[in-house]
C-alpha positions in Angstrom: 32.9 75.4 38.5 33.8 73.0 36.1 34.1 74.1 31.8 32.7 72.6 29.4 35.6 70.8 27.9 35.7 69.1 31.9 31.6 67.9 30.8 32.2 66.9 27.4 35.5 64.9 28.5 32.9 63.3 31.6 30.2 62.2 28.6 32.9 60.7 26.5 33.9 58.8 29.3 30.9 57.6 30.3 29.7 56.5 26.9 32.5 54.8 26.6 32.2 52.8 30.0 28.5 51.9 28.8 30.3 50.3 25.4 32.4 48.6 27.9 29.4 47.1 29.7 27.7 46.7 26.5 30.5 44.2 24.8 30.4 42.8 27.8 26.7 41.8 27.8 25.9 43.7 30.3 23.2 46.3 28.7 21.1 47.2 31.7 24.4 48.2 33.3 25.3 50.0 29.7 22.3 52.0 29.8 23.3 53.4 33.0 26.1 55.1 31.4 24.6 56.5 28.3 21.7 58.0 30.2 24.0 60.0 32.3 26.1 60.7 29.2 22.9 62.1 27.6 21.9 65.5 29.2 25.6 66.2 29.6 25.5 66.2 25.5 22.4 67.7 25.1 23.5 70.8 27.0 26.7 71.1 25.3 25.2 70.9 22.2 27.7 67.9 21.2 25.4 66.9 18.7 28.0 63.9 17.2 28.5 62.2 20.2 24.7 62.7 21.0 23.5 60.7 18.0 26.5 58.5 18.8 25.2 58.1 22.1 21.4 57.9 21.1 22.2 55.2 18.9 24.4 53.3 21.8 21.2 53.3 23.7 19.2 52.0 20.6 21.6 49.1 20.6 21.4 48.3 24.2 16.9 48.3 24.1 17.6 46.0 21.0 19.6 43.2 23.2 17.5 43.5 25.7 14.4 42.5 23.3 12.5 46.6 24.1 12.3 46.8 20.4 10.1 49.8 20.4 12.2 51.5 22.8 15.2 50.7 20.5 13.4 52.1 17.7 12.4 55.3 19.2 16.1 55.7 20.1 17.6 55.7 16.5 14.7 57.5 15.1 15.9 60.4 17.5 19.4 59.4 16.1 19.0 59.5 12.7 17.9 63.5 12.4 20.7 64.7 14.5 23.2 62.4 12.6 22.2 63.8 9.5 23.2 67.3 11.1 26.4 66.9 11.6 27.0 65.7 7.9 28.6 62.3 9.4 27.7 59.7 6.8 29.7 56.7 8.7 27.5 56.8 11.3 24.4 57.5 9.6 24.5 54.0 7.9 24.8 52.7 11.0 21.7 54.1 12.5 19.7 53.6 9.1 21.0 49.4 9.3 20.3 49.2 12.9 16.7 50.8 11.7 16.5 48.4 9.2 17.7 45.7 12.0 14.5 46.4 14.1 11.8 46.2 11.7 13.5 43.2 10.3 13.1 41.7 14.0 9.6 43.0 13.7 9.1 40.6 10.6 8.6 43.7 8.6 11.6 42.5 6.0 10.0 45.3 3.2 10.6 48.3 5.9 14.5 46.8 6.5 14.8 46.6 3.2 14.4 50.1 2.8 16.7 51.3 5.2 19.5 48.7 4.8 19.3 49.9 0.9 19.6 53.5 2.4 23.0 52.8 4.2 24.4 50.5 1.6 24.7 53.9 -0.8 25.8 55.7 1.9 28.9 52.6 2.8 29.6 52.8 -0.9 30.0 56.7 -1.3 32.5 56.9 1.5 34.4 53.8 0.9 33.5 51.6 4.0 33.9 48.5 2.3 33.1 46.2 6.1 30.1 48.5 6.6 29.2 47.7 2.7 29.6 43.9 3.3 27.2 44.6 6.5 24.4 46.0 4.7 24.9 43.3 2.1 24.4 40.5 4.5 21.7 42.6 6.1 19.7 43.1 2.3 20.2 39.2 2.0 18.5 38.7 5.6 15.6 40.7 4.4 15.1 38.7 1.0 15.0 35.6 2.7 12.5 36.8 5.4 10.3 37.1 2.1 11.2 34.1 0.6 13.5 35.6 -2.0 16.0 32.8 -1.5 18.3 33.2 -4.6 18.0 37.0 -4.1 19.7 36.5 -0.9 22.0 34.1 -2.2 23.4 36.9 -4.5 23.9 39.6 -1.8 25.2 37.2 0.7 28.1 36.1 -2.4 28.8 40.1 -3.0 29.2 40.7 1.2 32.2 37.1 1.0 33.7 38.8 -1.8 34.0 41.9 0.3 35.3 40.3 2.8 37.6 37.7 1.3 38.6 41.1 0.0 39.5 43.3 3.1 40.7 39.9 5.1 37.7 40.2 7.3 37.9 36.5 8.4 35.0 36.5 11.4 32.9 38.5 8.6 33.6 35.8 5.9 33.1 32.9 7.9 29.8 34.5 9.0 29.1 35.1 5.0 30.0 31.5 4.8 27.6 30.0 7.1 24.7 32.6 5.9 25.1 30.8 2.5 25.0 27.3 3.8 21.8 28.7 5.6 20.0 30.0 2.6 21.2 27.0 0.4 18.9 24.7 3.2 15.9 27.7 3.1 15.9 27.5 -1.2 16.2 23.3 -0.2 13.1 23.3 2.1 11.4 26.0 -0.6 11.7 23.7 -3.3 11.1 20.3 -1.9 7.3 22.3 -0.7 6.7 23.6 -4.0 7.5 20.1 -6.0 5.0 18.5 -2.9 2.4 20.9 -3.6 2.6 20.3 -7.4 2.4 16.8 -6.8 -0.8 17.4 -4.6 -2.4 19.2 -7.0 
């Protein structure tokens, strides 16, 4: 009969082969993986690489559009994270919470949750995760119109980034200030159209 280090050692491998088929695009194929991970966890009691797997599975539901489903997943995350005292992935459940109500054009709810793991990023120092749920907080201000808000946050994630040599992360920050820069452009041009109405 096989230990439980032999179990533990099967989950971790099979988590990672879903990561595998999940940064390859292939989620359906990812979620294969983590579901067999899951009961393996469970009944070892492996309550890290449970929330780490919970949240894997969150992710996939969220490419494949099953936003409630993706939801439900890091909601049953985001407790058991909390358990094990590991704040690193903690923000990362509460931003990929904040992720789905954003998609759920509920930018108020993100906002909340995005704030939440942008104090956690600071505390322990993550400065790419801090950058993250800067650009994440911009997102959300410019789902509500807040324009210049979001212009600010997006600047504080570039100089994050131009900081810690993140390059993909800065051209990203880039192209998300070009973006709002056109959004603030469109706002004002219908405001001076509507004062002209009037």
């Amino acid at each position: 009969e096989r230990g439980l280090d032999d179990r533990t050692i099967e989950a971790t491998t099979l988590n990672n082969m879903g990561k595998v088929y999940s940064d390859l695009g292939q989620h359906e194929k990812s979620l294969d993986f983590y579901n067999q991970a899951l009961p393996i966890q469970r009944s070892a009691g492996e309550l890290g690489a449970l929330a780490t797997t919970l949240n894997n599975i969150g992710a996939a539901y969220r490419y494949l559009g099953q936003l409630e489903k993706s939801l439900d997943y890091f909601n049953q995350a985001l407790p058991i994270v909390r358990q094990t005292g590991n704040q690193f992935t903690e923000a990362l459940v509460l931003n990929n919470n904040g992720g789905i109500y954003g998609a759920h054009a509920r930018p108020k709810k993100a906002l909340d949750y995005y704030t939440l793991a942008l104090s956690i990023r600071r505390t322990i120092g993550d400065r790419g995760g801090e950058a993250a749920s800067l650009s994440s907080i911009a997102s959300a201000h410019s789902n509500m119109g807040e324009h210049l808000i979001a212009l600010d946050f997006h600047n504080l994630a570039l100089v994050i980034r131009r900081e810690i040599h993140a390059r993909n992360g800065e051209a990203g920050s880039l192209m998300n200030i070009g973006s709002t820069y056109s959004d603030l452009g469109d706002q004002l041009r219908q405001r001076a159209q509507a004062a002209a109405a009037d």
